[in-house]
C-alpha positions in Angstrom: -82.6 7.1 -77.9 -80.4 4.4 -77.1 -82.0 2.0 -74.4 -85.2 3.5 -73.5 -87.7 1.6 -74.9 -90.6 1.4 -72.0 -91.4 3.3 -68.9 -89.2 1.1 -66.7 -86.5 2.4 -68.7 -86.9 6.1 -67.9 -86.3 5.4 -64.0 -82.7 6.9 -62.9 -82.4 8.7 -66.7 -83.9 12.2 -65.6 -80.6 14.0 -66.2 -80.6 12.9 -70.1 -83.8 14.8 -70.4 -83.4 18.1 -67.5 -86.2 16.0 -65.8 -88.5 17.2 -68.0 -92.1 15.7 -69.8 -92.8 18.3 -72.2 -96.8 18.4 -72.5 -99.4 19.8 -74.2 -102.2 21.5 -73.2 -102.8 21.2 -69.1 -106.6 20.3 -69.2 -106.3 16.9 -71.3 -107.0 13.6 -70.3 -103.6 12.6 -71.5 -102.1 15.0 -69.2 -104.0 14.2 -66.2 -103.4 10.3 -67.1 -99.9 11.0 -67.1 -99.6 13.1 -64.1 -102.4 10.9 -61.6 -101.7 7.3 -63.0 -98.8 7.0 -65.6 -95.7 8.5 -63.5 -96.4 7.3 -59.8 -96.9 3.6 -61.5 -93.4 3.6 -62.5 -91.8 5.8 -60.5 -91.6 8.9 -61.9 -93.5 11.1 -60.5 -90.2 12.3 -58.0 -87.8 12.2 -60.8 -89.6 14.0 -63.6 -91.4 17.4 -64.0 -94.1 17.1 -66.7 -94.5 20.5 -68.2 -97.9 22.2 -69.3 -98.3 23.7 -72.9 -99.8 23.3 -75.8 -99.8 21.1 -78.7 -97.8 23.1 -81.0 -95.4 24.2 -78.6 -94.7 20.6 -77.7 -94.4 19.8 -81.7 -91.9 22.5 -81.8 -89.6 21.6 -78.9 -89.9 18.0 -80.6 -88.7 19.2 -84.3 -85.2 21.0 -82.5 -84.5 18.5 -80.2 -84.8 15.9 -83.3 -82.6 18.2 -85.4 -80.2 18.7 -82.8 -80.3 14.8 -82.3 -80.9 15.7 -78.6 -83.1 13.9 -76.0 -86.5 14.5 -75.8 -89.6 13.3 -73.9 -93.0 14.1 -75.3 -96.7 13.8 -74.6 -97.3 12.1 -78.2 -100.6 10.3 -79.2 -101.1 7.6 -81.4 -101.7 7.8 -84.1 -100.3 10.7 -85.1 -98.5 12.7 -87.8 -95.3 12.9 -85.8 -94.5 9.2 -86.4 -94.3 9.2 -89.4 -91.9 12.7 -89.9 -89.5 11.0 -87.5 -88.2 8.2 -85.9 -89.6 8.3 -82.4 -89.9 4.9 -79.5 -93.7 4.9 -78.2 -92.2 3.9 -74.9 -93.4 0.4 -73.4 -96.2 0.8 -70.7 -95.9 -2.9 -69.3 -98.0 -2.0 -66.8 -100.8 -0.8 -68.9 -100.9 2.6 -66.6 -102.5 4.7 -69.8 -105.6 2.6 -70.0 -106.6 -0.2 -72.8 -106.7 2.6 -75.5 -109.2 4.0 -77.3 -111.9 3.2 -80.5 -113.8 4.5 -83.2 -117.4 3.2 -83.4 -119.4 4.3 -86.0 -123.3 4.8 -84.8 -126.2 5.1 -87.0 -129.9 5.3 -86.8 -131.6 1.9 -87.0 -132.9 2.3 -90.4 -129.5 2.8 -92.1 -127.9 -0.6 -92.5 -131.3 -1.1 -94.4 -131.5 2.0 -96.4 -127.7 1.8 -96.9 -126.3 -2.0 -96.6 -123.1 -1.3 -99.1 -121.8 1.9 -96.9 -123.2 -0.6 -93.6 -120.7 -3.2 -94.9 -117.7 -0.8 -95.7 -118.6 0.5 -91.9 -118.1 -2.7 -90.7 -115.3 -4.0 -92.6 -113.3 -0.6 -92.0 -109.8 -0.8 -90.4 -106.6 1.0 -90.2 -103.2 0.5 -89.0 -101.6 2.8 -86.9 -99.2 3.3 -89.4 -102.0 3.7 -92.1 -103.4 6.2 -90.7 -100.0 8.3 -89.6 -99.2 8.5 -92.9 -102.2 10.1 -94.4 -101.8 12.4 -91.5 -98.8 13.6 -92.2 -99.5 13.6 -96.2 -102.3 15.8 -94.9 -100.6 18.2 -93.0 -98.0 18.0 -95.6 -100.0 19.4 -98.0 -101.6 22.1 -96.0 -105.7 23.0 -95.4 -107.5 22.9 -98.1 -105.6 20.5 -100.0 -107.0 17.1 -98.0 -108.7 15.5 -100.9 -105.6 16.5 -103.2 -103.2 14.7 -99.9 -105.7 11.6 -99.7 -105.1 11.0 -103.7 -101.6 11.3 -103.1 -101.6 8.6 -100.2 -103.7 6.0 -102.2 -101.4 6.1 -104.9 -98.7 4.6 -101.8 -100.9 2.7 -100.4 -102.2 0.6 -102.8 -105.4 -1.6 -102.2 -105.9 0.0 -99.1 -109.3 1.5 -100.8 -109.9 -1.9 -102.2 -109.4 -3.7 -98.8 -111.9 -1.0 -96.9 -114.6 -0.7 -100.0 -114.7 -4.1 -102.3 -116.9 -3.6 -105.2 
C-alpha cells in the first residue's frame, strides 16, 4: 500500500483498513507484544482494533485481500512463507516497540565440537538471510508434507552455493 511504510504511518489511516489488525492466535507473544507495547507506542491502540484468530484464518483473509488488491493489516512474522508469495511492507518500527528480535543458537553437549569438529564448524559458520530462508519456506509449503527433501532439492538448484557457503568441503 501506497505510503505506509512504518508504524508512524498507520496513525490517522484506520478507515483504509475498518480499524482492524487481523491476528492470529490470542495467546502469542506476538499478540500480546502488539496489543501491551507495539500499539500504545505509536498510537494506535485508540484507533485500531486488533482481532484474535488463528494463523490460517489470518493467511486467508491475507490471500483475498491481496487478490482483491484491497488493504490489509496482518500479524506476519519474519521470516516467513508469506513474503515470498506476495509483495508485502514489513512496516518500519522506528521505535523498536517489538523487541531486538529473535535468534537461533545451536547448543550441544561439551564433547561434541570434539567428537564432531566438521558439523561444529558448519554450526558455526551457518547463516541465512531472511529472504533465504522465505523462500525455502514457501518451496516447502509449495510442495506439500511429505515432499521437504524433494522442496529443499528444488531450492538449492535456485540458490546456488548457498550449500557451499554453509558446508565448505
Amino acid at each position: 500500500m501506497k505510503g505506509i511504510k512504518s508504524y508512524e504511518d498507520l496513525k490517522g489511516q484506520a478507515s483504509k483498513f475498518d480499524g482492524k489488525i487481523i491476528g492470529i492466535e490470542a495467546g502469542t507473544g506476538e499478540m500480546s507484544l502488539l496489543k501491551k507495547d507495539v500499539l500504545p507506542a505509536y498510537g494506535l491502540d485508540k484507533e485500531y482494533k486488533v482481532v484474535d484468530g488463528s494463523t490460517p484464518a489470518m493467511l486467508a483473509q491475507l490471500k483475498r485481500a491481496y487478490a482483491k488488491k484491497e488493504p490489509i493489516a496482518v500479524v506476519l512474522w519474519s521470516p516467513h512463507w508469506a513474503y515470498s508469495d506476495y509483495k508485502l511492507t514489513k512496516l518500519k518500527d522506528s521505535k523498536k516497540a517489538w523487541g531486538p528480535g529473535d535468534k537461533i543458537r545451536t547448543i550441544s553437549n561439551k564433547d561434541f565440537p570434539s567428537k564432531y569438529p566438521q558439523l561444529t564448524k558448519w554450526f558455526k559458520n551457518f547463516k541465512m538471510s531472511e529472504s533465504e530462508l522465505g523462500s525455502l519456506e514457501a518451496e516447502i509449503k509449495k510442495r506439500g508434507q511429505g515432499h521437504e527433501e524433494e522442496a529443499v532439492d528444488a531450492w538449492l538448484k535456485t540458490h546456488k552455493g548457498v550449500a557451499d557457503r554453509m558446508a565448505p568441503q
